[in-house]
C-alpha positions as CSV (number, residue, x, y, z in Angstrom):
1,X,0.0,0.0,0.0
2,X,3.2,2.2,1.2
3,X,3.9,2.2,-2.5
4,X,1.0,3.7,-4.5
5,X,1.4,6.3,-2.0
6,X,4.9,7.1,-3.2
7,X,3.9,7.0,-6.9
8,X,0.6,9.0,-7.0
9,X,2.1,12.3,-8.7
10,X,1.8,15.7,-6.4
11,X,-1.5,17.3,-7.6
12,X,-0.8,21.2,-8.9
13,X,-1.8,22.9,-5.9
14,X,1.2,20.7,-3.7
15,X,3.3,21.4,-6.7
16,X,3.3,25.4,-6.5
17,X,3.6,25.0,-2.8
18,X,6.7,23.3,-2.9
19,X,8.4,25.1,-5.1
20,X,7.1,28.4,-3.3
21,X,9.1,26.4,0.1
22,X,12.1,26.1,-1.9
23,X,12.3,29.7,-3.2
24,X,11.8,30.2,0.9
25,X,14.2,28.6,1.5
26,X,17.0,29.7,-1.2
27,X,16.3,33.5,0.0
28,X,16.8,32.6,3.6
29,X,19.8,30.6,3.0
30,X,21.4,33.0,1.0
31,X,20.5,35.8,3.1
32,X,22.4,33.6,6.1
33,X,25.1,32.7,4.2
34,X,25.7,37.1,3.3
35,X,25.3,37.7,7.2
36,X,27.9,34.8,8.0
37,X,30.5,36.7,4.9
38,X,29.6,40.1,6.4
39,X,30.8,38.7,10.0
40,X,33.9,37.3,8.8
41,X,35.0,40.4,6.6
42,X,34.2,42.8,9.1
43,X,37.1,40.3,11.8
44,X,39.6,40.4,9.1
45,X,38.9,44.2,8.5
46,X,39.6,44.7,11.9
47,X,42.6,42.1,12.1
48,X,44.5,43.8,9.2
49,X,43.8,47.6,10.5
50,X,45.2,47.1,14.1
51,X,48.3,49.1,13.8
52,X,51.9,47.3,14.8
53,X,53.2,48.3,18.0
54,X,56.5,50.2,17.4
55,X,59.4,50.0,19.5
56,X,60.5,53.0,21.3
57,X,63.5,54.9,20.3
58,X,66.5,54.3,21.8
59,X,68.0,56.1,24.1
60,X,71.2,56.8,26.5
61,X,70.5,54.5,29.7
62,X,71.1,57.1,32.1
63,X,69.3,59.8,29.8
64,X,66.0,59.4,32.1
65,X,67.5,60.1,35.3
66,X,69.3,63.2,34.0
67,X,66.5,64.3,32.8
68,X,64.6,63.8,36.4
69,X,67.7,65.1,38.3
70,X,67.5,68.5,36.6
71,X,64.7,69.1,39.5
72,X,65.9,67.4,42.5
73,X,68.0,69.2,45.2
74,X,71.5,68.5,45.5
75,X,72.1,65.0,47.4
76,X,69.3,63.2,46.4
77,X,69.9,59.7,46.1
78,X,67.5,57.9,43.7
79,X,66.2,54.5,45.8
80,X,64.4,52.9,42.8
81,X,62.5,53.1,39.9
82,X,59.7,51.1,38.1
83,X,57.9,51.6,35.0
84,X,55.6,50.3,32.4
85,X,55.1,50.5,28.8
86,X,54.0,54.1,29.4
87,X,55.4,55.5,31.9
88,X,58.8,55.3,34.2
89,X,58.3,56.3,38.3
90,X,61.8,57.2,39.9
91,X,62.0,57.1,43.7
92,X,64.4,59.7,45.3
93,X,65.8,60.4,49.1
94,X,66.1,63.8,50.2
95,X,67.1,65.3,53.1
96,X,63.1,66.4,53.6
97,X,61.3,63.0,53.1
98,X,61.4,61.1,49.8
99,X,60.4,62.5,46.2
100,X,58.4,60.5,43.0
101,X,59.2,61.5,39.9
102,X,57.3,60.5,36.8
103,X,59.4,60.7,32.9
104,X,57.9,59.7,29.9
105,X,60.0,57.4,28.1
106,X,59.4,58.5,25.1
107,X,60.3,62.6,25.3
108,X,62.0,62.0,28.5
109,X,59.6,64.7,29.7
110,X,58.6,64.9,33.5
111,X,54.7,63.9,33.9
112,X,54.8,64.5,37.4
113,X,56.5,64.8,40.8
114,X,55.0,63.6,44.3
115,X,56.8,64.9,47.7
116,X,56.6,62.5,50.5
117,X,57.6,64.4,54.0
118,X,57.5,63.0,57.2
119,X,55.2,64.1,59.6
């Protein structure tokens, strides 16, 4: 019985309908598959415009702390100093407390000094 069922031919009505569902589906597919390209162009867009990081110029080793002893008094003794990629913090006894100085790296410019006095 299974197989007149398979063999009777689709009457017109059930034709138009199914290839109305398989227009559907084309447009939706295709609209996915646009969305999913749109995605993936817009990651590499953004992959290839990140600009390289570029080394900063190099400089005399000791041309940082000359630049931040141009402001300290005279017998200041520098204690330490730290930095990151942005930024270099030298620590400094004087005879009043302790003094912070902070240089950019790049213009060797002073940012900013903090005076630390005892109380």
């Amino acid at each position: 019985m299974t197989a007149d069922l398979d063999e009777t031919p689709l009457d017109p009505a059930q034709l138009r309908l199914q290839a109305r569902l398989r227009r559907l589906m084309l447009i939706s597919g295709g609209t996915l598959g646009l969305g999913i390209l749109a995605v993936l162009i817009a990651i590499v867009y953004k992959i290839a415009t990140i600009p390289a990081a570029t080394a900063p110029p190099v400089r005399a080793p000791g041309a940082v702390i000359r630049a931040a002893a141009s402001i300290l008094p005279a017998g200041a003794h520098l204690v330490g100093a730290s930095g990151d990629g942005s930024r270099i913090v030298l620590t400094y006894d004087t005879n009043g407390g302790t003094t912070m100085i902070t240089v950019d790296p790049r213009s060797l410019a002073v940012i900013g000094r903090l005076d630390l006095k005892p109380e």
